[in-house]
C-alpha positions as CSV (number, residue, x, y, z in Angstrom):
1,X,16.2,21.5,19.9
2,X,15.1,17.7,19.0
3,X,13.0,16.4,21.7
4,X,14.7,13.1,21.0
5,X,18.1,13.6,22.6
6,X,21.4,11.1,24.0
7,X,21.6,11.4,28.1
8,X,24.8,13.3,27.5
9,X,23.7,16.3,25.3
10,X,21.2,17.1,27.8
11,X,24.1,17.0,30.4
12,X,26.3,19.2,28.0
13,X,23.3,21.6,28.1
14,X,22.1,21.8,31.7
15,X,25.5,21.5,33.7
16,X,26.5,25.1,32.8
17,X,25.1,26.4,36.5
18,X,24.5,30.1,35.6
19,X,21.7,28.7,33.9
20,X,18.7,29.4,35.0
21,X,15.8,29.0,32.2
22,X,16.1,26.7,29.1
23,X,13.6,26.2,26.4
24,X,13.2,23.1,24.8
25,X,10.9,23.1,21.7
26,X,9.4,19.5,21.3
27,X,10.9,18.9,17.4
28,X,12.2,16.2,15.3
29,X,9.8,13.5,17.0
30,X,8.1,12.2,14.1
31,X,11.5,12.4,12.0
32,X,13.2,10.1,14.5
33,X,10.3,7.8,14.4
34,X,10.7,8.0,10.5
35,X,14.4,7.2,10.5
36,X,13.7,4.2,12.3
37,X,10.3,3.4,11.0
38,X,8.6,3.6,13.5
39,X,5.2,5.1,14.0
40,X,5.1,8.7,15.0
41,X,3.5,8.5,17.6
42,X,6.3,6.2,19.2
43,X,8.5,9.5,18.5
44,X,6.1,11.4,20.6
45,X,6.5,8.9,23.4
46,X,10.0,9.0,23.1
47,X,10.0,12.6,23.1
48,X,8.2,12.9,26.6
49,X,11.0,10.2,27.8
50,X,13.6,12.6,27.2
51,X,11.6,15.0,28.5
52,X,11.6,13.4,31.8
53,X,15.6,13.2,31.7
54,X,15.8,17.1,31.0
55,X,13.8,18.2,33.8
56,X,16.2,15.7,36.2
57,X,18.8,17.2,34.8
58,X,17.4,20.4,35.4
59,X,16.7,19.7,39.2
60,X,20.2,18.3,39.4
61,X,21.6,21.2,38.3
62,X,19.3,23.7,40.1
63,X,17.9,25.2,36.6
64,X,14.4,27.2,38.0
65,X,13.0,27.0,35.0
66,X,12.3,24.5,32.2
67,X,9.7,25.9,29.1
68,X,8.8,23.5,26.9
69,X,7.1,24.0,23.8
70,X,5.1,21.0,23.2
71,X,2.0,22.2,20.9
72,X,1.7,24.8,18.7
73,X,-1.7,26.6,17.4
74,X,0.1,25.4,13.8
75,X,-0.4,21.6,15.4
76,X,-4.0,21.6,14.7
77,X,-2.6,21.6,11.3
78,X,-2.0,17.7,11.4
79,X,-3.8,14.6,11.0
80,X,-6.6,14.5,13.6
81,X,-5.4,10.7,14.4
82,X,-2.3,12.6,15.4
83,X,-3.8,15.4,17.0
84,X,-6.1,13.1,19.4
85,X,-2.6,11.0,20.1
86,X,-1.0,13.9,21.2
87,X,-3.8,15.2,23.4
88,X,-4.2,11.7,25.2
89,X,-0.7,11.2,25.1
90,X,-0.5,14.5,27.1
91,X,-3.2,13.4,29.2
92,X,-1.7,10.4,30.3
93,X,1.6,11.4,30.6
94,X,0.1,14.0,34.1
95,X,-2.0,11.1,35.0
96,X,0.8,8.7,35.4
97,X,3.7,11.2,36.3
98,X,1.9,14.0,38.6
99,X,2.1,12.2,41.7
100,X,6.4,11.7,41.2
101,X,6.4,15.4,39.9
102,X,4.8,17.0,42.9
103,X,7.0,14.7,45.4
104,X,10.1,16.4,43.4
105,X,9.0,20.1,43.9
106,X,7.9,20.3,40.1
107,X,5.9,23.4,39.5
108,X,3.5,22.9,36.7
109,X,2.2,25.8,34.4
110,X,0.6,25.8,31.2
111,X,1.0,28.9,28.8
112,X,-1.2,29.1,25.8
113,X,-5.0,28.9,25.0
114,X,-5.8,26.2,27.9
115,X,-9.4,27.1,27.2
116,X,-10.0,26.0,23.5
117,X,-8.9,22.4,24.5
118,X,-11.4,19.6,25.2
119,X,-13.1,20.1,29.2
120,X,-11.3,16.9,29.8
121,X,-8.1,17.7,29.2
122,X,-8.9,21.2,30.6
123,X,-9.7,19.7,34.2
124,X,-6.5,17.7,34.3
125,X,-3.9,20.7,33.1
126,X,-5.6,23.1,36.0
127,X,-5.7,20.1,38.2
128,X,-1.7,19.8,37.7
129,X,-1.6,23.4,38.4
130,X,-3.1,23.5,41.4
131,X,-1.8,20.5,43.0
132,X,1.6,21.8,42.2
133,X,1.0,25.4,42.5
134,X,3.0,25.8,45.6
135,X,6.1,23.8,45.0
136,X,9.6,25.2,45.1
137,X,11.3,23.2,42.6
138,X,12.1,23.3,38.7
139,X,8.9,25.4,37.3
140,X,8.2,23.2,34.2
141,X,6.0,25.9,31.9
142,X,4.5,24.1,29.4
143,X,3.4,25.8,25.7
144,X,0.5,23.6,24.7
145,X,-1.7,25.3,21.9
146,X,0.5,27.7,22.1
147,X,1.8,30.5,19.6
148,X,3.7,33.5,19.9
149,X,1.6,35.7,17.5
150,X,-1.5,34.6,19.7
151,X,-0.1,36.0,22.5
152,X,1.0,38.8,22.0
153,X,-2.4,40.0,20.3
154,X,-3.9,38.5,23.7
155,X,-1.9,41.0,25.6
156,X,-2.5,43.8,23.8
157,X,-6.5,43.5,24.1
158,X,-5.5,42.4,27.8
159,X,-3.9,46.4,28.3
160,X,-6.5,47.5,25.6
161,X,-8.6,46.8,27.8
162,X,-7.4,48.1,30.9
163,X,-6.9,51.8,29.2
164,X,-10.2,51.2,28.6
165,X,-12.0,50.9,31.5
166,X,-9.3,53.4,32.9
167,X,-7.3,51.3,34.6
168,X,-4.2,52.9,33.0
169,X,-3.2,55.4,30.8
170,X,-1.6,55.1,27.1
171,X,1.6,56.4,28.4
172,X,1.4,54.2,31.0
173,X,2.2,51.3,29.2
174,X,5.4,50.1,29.5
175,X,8.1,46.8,28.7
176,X,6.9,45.8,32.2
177,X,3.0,46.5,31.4
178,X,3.6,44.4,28.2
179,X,5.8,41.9,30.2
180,X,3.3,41.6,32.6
181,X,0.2,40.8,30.1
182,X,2.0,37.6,28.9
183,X,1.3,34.2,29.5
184,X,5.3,34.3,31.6
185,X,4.0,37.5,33.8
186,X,4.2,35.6,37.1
């Protein structure tokens, strides 16, 4: 789904009440900036300002849980002038918006490899995490240097591990042992 949507397609999406999780992957901003030639980075900006309208529509439609997958391990792949814009831009965006999202019940969490990011950035993520850790609202999961293929090799080490230092056994493991080693297990 393009980041970059009209108010009413993200109506069309979230009004359907049996919802109760969507993903959004964070694409097409720097193709929108393009087609109006514009600088990507004003995509990305405009990307986190639809952003903003999904997860209202969201609470207005009681969705529990929004996912949005906003930077892939693949990202590091792009210019670092890029890279650095989407970091601060990240950064910013929980500076300025964290107070508004914890007075709407926004639950915060970050999947993905948190730790390989600059201490910086680091300190605000698990600062938004905490501060928002017992909320009751939308749970806005965000996948930032995040990738699917990391994951899962984390969670296998993770119950590795754990038969390992005989915690469980090999037939032990389970869908639900698996489910429960992933970034989602909570």
């Amino acid at each position: 789904m393009v980041a970059v949507v009209e108010e009413r397609k993200v109506e069309d999406i979230v009004k359907d009440t049996s919802l109760k999780h969507i993903a959004v992957i964070m694409d097409g901003n720097r193709r929108w900036a393009k087609e109006k030639h514009l600088p990507s980075a004003m995509g990305h900006s405009k990307g986190v300002e639809s952003l903003k309208n999904i997860l209202k529509a969201c609470h207005s439609y009681s969705v529990e849980y929004l996912t949005v997958y906003a930077f892939s391990t693949e990202n590091w792949n792009r210019s670092q002038e890029e890279v650095n814009f989407l970091m601060t831009l990240l950064a910013n965006t929980l500076k300025n918006e964290l107070a508004e999202l914890d007075e709407n019940e926004v639950r915060i969490k970050f999947i993905g490899d948190i730790d390989g990011l600059n201490p910086d950035l680091q300190k605000i993520l698990r600062n938004s995490e905490e501060q928002t850790k017992n909320n009751t609202g939308v749970k806005l999961q965000i996948a930032f240097n995040y990738g699917s293929r990391m994951e899962i090799t984390r969670a296998c080490k993770n119950i590795a591990q754990q038969v390992k230092d005989g915690l469980i056994n090999l037939d032990d493991i389970t869908e639900n042992t698996i489910s429960g080693n992933l970034f989602t297990a909570d």
